[in-house]
Backbone atoms as SQL, in Angstrom:
CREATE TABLE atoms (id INTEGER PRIMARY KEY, chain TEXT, resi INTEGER, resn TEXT, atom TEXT, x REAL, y REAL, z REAL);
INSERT INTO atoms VALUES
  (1, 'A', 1, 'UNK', 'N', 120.802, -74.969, 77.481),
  (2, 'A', 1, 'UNK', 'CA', 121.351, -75.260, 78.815),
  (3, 'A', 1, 'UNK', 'C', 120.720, -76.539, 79.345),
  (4, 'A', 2, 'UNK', 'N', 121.393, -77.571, 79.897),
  (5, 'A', 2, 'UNK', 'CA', 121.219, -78.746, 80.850),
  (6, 'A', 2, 'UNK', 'C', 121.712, -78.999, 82.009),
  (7, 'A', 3, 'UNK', 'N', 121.246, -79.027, 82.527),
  (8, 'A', 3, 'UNK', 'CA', 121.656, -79.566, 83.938),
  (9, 'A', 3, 'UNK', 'C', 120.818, -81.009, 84.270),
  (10, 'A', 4, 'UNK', 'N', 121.984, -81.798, 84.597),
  (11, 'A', 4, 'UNK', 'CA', 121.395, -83.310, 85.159),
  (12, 'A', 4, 'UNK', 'C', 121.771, -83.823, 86.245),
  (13, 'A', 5, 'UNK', 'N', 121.144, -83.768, 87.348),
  (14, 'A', 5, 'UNK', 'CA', 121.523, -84.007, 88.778),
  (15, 'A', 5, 'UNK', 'C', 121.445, -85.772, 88.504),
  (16, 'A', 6, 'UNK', 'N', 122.064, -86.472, 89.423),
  (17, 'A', 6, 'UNK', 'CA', 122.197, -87.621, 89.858),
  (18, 'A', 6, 'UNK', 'C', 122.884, -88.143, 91.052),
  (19, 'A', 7, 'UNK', 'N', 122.642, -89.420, 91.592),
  (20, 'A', 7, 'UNK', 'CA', 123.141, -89.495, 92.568),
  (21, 'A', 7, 'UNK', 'C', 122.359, -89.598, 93.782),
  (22, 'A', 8, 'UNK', 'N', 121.013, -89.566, 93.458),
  (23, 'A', 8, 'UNK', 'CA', 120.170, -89.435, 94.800),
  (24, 'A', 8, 'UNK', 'C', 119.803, -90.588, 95.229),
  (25, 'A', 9, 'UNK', 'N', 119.252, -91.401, 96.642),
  (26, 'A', 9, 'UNK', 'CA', 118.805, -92.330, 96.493),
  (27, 'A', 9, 'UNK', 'C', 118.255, -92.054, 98.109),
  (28, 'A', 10, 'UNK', 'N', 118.066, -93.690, 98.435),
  (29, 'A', 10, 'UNK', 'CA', 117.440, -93.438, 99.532),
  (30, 'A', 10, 'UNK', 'C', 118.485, -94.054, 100.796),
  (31, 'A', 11, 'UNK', 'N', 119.014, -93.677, 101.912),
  (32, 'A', 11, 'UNK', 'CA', 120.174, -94.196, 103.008),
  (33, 'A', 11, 'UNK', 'C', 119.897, -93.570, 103.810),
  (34, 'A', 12, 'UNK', 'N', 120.460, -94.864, 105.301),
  (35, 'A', 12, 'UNK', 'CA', 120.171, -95.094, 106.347),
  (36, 'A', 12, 'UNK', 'C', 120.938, -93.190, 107.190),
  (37, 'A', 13, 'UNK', 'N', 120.022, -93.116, 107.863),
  (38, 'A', 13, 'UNK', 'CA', 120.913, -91.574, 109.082),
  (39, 'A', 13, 'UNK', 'C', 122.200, -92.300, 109.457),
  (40, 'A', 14, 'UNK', 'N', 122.942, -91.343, 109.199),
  (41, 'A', 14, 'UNK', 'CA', 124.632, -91.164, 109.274),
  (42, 'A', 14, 'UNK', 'C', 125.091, -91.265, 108.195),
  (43, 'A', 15, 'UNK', 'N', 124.452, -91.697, 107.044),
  (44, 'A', 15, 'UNK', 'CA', 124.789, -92.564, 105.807),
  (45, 'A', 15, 'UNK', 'C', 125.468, -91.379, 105.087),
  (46, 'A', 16, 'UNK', 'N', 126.102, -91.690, 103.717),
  (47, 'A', 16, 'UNK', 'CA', 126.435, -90.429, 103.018),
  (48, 'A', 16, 'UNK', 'C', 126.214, -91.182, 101.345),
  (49, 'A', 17, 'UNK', 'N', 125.930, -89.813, 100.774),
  (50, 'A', 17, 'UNK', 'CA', 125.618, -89.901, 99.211),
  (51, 'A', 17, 'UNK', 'C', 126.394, -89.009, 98.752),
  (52, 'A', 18, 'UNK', 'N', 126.560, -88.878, 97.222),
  (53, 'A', 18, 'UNK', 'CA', 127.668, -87.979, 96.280),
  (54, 'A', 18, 'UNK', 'C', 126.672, -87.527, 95.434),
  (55, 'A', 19, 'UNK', 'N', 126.278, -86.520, 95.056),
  (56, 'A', 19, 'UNK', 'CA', 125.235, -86.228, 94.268),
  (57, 'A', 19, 'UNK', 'C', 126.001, -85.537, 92.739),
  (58, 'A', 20, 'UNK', 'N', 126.272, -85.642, 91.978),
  (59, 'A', 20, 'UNK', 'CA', 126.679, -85.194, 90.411),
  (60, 'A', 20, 'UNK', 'C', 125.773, -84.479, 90.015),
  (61, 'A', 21, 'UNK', 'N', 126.398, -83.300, 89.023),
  (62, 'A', 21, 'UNK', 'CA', 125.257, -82.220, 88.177),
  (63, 'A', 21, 'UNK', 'C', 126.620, -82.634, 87.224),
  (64, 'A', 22, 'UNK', 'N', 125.517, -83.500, 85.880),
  (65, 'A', 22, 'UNK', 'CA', 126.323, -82.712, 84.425),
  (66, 'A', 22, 'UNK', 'C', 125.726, -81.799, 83.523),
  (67, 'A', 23, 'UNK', 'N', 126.848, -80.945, 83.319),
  (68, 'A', 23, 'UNK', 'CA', 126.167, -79.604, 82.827),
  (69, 'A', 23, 'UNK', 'C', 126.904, -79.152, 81.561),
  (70, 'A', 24, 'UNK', 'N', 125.742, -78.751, 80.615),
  (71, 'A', 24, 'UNK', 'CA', 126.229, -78.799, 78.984),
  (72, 'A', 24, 'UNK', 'C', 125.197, -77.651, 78.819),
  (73, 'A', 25, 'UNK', 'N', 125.684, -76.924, 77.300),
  (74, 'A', 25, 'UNK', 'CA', 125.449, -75.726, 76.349),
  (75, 'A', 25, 'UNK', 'C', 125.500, -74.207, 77.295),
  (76, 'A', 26, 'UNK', 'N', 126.234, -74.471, 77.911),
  (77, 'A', 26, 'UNK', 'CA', 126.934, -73.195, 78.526),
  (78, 'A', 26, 'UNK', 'C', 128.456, -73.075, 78.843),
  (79, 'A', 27, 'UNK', 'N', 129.156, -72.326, 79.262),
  (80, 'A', 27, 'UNK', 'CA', 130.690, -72.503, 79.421),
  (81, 'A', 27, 'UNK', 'C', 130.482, -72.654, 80.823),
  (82, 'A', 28, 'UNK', 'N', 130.759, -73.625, 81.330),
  (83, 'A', 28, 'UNK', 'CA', 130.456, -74.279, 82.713),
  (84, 'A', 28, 'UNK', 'C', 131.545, -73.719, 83.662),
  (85, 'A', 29, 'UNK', 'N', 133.041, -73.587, 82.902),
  (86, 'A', 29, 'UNK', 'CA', 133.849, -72.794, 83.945),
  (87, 'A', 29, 'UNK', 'C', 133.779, -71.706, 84.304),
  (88, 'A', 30, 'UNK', 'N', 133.008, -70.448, 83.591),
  (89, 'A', 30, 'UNK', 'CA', 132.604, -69.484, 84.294),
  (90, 'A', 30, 'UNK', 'C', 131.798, -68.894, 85.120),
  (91, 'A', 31, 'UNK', 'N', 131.079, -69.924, 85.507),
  (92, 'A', 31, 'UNK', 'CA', 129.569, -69.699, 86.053),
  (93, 'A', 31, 'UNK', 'C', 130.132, -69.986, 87.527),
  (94, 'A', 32, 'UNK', 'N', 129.670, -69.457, 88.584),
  (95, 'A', 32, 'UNK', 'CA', 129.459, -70.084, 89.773),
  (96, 'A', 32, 'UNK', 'C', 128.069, -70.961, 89.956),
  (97, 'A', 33, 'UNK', 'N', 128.371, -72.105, 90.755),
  (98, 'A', 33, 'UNK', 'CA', 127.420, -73.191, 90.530),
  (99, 'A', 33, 'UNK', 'C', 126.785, -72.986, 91.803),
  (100, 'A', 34, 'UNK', 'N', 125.467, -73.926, 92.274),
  (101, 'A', 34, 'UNK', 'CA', 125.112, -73.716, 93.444),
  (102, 'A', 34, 'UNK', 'C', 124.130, -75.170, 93.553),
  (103, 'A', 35, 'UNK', 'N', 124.212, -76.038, 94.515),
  (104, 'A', 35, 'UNK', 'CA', 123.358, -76.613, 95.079),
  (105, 'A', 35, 'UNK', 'C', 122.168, -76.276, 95.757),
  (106, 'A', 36, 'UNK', 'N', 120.458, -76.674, 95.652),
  (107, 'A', 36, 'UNK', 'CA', 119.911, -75.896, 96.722),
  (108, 'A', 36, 'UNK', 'C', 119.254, -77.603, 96.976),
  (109, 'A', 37, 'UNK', 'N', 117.894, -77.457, 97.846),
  (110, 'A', 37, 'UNK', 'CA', 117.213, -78.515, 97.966),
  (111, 'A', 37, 'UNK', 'C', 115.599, -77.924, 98.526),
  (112, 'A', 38, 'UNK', 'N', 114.937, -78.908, 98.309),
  (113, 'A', 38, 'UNK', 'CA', 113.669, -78.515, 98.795),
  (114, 'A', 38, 'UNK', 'C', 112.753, -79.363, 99.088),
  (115, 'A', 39, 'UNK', 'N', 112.649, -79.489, 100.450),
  (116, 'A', 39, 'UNK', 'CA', 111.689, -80.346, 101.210),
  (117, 'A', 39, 'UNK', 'C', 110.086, -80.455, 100.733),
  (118, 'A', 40, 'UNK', 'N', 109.301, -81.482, 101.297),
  (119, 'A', 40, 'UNK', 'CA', 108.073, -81.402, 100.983),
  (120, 'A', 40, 'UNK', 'C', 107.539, -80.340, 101.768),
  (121, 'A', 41, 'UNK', 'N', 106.408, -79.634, 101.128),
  (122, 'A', 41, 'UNK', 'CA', 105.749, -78.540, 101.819),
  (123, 'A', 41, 'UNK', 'C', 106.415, -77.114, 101.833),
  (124, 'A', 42, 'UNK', 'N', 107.961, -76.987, 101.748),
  (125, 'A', 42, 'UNK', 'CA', 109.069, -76.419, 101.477),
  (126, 'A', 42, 'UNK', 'C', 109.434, -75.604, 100.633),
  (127, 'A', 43, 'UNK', 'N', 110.046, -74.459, 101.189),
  (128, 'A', 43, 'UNK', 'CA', 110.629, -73.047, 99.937),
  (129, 'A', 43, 'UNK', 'C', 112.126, -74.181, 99.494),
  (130, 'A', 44, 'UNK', 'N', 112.406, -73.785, 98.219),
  (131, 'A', 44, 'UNK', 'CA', 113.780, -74.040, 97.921),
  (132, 'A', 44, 'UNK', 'C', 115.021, -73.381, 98.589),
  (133, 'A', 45, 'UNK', 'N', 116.048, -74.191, 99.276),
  (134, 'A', 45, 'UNK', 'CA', 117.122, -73.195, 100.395),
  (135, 'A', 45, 'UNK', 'C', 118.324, -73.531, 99.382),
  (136, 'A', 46, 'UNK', 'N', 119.171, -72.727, 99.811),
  (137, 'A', 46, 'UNK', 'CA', 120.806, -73.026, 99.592),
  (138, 'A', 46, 'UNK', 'C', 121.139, -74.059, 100.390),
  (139, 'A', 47, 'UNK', 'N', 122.294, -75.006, 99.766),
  (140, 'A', 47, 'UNK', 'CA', 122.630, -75.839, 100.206),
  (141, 'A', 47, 'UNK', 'C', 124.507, -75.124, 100.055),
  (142, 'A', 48, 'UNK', 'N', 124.747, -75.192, 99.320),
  (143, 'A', 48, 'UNK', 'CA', 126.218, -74.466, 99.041),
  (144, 'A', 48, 'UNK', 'C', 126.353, -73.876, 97.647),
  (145, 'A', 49, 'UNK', 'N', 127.543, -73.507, 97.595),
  (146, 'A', 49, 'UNK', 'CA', 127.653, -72.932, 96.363),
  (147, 'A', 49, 'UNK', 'C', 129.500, -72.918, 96.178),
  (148, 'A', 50, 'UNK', 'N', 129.782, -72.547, 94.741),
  (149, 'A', 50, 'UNK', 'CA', 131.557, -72.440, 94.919),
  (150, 'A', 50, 'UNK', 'C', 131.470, -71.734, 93.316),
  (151, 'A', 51, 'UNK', 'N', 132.592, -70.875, 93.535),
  (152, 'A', 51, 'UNK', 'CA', 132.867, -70.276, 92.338),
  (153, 'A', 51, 'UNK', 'C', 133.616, -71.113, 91.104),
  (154, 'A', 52, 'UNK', 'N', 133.529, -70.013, 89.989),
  (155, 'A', 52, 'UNK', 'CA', 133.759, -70.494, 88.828),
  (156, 'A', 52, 'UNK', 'C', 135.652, -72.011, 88.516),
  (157, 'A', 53, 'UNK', 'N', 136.354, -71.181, 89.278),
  (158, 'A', 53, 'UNK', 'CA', 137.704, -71.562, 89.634),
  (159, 'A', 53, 'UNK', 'C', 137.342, -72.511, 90.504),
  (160, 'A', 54, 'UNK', 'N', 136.764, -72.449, 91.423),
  (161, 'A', 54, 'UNK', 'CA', 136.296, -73.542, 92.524),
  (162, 'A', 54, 'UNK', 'C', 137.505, -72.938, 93.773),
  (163, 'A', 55, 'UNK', 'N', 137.610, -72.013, 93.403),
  (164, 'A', 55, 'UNK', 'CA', 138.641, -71.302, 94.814),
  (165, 'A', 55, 'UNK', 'C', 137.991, -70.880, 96.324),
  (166, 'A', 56, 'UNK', 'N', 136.471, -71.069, 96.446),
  (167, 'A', 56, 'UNK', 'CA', 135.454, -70.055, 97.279),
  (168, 'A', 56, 'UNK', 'C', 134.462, -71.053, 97.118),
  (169, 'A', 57, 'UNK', 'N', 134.332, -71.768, 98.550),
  (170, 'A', 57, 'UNK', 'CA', 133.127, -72.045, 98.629),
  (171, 'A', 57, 'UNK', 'C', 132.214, -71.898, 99.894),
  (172, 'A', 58, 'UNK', 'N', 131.017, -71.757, 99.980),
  (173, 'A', 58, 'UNK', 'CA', 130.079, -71.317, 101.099),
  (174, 'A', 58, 'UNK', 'C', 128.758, -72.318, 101.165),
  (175, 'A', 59, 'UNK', 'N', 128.234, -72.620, 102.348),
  (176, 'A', 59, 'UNK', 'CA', 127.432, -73.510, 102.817),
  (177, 'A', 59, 'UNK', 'C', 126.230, -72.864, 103.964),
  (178, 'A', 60, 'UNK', 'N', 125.315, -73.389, 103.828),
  (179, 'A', 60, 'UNK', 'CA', 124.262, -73.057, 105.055),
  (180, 'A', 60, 'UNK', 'C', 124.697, -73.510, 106.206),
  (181, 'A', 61, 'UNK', 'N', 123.850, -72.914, 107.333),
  (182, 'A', 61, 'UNK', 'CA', 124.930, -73.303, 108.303),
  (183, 'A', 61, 'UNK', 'C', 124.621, -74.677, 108.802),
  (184, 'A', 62, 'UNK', 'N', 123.713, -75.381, 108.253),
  (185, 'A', 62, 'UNK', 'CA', 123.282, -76.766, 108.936),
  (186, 'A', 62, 'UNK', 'C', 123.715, -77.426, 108.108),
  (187, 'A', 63, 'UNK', 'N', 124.761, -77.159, 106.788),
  (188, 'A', 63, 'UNK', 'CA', 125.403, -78.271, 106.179),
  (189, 'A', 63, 'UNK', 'C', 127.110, -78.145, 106.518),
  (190, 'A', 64, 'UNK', 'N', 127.010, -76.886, 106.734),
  (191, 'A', 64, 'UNK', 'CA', 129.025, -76.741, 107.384),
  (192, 'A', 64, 'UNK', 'C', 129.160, -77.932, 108.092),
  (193, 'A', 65, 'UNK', 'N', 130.853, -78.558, 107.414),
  (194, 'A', 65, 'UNK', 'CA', 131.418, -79.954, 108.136),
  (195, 'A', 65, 'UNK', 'C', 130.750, -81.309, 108.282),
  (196, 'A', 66, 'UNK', 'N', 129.528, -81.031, 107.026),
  (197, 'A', 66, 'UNK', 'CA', 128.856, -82.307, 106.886),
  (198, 'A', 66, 'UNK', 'C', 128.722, -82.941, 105.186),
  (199, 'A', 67, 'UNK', 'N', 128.706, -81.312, 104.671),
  (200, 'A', 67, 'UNK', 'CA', 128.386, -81.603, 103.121),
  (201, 'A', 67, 'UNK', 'C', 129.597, -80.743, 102.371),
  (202, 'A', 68, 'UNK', 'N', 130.004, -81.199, 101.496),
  (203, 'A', 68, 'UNK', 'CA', 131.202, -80.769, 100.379),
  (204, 'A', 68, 'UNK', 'C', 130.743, -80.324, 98.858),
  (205, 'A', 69, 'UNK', 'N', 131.161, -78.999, 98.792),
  (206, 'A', 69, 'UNK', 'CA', 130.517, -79.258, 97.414),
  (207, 'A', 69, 'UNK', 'C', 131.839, -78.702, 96.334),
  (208, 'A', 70, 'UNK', 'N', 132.129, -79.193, 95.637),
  (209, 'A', 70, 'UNK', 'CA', 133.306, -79.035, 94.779),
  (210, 'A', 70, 'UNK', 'C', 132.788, -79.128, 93.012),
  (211, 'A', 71, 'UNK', 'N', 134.428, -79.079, 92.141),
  (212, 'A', 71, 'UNK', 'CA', 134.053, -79.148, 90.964),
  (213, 'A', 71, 'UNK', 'C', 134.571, -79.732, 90.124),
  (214, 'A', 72, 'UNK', 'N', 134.603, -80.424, 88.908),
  (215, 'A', 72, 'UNK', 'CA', 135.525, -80.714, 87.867),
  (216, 'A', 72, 'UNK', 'C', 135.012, -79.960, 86.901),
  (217, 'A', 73, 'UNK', 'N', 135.801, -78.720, 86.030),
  (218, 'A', 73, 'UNK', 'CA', 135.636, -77.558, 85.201),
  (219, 'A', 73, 'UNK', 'C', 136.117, -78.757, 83.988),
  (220, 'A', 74, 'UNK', 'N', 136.660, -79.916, 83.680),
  (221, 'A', 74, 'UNK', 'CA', 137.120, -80.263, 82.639),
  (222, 'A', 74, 'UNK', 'C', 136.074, -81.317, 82.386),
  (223, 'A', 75, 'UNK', 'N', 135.200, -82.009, 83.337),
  (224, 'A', 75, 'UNK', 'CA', 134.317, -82.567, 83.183),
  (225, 'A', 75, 'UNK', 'C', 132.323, -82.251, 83.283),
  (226, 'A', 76, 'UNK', 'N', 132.705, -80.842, 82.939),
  (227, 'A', 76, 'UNK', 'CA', 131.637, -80.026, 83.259),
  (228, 'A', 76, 'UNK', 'C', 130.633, -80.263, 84.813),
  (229, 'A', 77, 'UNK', 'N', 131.519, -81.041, 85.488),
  (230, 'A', 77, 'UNK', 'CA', 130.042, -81.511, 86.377),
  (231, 'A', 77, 'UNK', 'C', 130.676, -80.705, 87.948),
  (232, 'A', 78, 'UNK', 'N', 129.415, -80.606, 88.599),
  (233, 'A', 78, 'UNK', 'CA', 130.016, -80.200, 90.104),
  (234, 'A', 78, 'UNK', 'C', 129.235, -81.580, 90.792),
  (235, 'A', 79, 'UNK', 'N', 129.649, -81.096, 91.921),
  (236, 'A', 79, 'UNK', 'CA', 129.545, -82.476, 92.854),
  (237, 'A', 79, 'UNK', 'C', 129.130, -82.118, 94.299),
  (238, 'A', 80, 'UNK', 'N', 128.119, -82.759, 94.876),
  (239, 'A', 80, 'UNK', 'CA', 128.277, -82.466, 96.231),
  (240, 'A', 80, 'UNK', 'C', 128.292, -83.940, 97.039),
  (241, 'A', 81, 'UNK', 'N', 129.119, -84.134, 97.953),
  (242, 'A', 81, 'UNK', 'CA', 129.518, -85.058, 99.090),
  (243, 'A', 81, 'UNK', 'C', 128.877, -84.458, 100.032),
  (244, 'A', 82, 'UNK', 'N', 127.926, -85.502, 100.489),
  (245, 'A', 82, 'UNK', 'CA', 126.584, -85.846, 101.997),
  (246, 'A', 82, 'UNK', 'C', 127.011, -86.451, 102.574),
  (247, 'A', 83, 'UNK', 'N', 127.763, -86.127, 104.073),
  (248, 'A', 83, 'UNK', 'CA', 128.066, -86.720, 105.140),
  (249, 'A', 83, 'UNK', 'C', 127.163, -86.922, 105.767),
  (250, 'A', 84, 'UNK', 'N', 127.189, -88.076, 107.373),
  (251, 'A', 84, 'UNK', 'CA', 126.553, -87.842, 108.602),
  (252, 'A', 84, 'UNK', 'C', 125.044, -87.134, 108.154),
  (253, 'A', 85, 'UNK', 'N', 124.573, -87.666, 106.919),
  (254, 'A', 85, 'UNK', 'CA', 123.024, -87.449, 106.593),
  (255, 'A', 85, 'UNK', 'C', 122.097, -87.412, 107.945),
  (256, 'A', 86, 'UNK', 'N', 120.959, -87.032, 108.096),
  (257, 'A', 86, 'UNK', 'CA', 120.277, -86.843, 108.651),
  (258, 'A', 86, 'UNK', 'C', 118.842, -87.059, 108.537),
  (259, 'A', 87, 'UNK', 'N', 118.107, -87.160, 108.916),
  (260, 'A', 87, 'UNK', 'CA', 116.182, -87.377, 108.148),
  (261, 'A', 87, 'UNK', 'C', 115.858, -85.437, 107.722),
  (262, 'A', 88, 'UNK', 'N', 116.227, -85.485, 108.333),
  (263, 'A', 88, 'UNK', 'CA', 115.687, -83.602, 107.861),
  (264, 'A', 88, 'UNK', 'C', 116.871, -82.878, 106.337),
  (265, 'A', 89, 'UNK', 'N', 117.576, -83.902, 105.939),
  (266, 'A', 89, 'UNK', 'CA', 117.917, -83.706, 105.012),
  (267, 'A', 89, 'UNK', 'C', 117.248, -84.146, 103.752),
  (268, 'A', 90, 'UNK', 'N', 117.018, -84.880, 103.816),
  (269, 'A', 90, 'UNK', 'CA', 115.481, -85.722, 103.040),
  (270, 'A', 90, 'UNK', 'C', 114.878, -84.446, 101.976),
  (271, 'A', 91, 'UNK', 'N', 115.046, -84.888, 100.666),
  (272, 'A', 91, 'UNK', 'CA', 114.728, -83.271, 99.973),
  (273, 'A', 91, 'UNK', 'C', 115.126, -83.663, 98.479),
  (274, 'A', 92, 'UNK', 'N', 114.586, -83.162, 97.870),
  (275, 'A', 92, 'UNK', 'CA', 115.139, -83.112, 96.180),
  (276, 'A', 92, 'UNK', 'C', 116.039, -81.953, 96.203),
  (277, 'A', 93, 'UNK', 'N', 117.368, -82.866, 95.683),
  (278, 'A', 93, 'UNK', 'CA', 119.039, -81.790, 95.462),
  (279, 'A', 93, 'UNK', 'C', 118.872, -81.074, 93.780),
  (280, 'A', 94, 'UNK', 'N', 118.699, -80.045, 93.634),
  (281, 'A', 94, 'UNK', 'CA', 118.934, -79.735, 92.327),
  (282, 'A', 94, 'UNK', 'C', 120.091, -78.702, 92.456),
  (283, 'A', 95, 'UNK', 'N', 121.288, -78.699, 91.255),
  (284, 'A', 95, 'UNK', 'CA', 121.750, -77.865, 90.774),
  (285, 'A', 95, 'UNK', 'C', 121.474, -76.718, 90.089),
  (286, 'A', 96, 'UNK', 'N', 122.197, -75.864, 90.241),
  (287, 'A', 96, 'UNK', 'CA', 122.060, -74.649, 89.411),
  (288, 'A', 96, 'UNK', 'C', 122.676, -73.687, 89.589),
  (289, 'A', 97, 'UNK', 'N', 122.425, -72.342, 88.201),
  (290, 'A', 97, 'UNK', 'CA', 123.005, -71.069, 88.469),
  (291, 'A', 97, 'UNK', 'C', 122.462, -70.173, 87.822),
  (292, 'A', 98, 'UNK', 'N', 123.015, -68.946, 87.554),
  (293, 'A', 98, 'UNK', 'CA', 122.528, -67.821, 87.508),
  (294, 'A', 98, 'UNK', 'C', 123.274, -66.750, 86.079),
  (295, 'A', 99, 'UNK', 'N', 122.145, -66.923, 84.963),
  (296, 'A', 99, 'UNK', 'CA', 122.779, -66.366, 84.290),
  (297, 'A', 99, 'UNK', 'C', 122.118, -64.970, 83.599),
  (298, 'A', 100, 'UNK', 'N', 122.915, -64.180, 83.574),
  (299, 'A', 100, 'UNK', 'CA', 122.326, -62.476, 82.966),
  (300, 'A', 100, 'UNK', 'C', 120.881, -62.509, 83.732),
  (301, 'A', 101, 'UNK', 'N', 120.729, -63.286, 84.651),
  (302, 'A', 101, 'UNK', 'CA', 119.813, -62.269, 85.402),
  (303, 'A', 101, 'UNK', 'C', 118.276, -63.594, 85.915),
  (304, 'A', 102, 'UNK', 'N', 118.536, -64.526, 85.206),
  (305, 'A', 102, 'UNK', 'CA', 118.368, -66.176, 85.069),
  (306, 'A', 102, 'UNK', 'C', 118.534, -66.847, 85.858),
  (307, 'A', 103, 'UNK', 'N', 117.659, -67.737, 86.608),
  (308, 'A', 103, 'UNK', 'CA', 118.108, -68.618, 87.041),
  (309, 'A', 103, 'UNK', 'C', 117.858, -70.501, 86.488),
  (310, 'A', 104, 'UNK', 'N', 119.004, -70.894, 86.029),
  (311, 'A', 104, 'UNK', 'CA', 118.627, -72.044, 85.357),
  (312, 'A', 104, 'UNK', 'C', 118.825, -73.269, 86.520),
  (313, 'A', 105, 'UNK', 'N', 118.132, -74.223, 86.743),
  (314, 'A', 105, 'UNK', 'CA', 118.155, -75.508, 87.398),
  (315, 'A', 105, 'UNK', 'C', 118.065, -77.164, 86.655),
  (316, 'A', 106, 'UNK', 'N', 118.077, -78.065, 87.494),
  (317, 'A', 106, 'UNK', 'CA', 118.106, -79.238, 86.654),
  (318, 'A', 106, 'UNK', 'C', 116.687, -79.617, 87.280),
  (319, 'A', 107, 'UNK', 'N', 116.922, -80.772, 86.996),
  (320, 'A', 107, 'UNK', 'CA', 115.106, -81.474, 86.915),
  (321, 'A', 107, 'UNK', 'C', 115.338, -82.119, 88.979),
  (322, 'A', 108, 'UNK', 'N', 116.374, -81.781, 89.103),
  (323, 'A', 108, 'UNK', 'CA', 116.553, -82.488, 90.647),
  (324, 'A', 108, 'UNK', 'C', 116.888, -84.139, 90.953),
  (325, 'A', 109, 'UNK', 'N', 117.054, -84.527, 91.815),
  (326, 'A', 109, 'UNK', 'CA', 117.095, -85.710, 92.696),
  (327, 'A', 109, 'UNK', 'C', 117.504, -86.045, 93.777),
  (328, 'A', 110, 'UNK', 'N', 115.993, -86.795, 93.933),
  (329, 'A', 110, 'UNK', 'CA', 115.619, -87.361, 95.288),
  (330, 'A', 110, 'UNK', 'C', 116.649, -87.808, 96.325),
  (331, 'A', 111, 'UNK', 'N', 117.027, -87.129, 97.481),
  (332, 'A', 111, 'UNK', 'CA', 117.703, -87.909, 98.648),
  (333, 'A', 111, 'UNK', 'C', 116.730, -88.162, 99.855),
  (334, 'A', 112, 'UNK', 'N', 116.236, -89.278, 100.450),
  (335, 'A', 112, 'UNK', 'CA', 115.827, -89.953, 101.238),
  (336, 'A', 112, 'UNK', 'C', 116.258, -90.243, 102.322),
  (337, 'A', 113, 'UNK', 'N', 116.668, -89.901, 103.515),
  (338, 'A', 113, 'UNK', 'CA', 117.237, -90.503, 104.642),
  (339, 'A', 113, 'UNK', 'C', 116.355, -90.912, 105.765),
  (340, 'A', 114, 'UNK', 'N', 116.246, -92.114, 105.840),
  (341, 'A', 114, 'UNK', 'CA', 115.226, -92.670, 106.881),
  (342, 'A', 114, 'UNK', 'C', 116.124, -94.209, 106.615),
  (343, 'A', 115, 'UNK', 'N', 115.756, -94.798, 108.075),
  (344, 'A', 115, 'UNK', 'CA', 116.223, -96.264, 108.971),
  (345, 'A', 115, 'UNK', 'C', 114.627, -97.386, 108.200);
């Protein structure tokens, strides 16, 4: 299993980033995927998540109508779209999911939001 987040960088508050997970040696369309992030000093939170079909998706409530998280099942990767960023978003984005009982993640990346 791999997971490779990308996409992180560092942008101005209001700014927005697209963050990519490509994901290989698993069947990627059946899995429900999940974004989390984790601040310095910080437990790891949910950021969103969307099922296997990409029919169902759910968000924390401080990312509803700011952050998108979707999928391409033919290009193994999911995706999340960062609106109207914020400094308290500031956090390493890693992907991941949950398998037979598992939880697998990627190595993360860095989003930065500060002026």
């Amino acid at each position: 299993v791999q997971l490779v987040e990308s996409g992180g960088g560092l942008v101005q508050p209001g700014g927005s980033l697209r963050l990519s997970c490509a994901a290989s040696g698993f069947t990627f369309s059946s899995y429900t995927m999940s974004w989390y992030r984790q601040a310095p000093g910080k437990e790891r939170d949910l950021v969103a998540r969307i099922t296997s079909a990409g029919d169902s998706t759910n968000y924390a409530d401080s990312m509803k109508g700011r952050f998108t998280i979707s999928r391409d099942n033919a290009k193994n990767t999911v995706y999340l779209q960062m609106n109207s960023l914020k400094p308290e978003d500031t956090a390493v984005y890693y992907c991941g999911f949950v398998r037979w009982g598992i939880n697998y993640w990627g190595k993360g990346t860095l989003v930065t939001v500060s002026s």
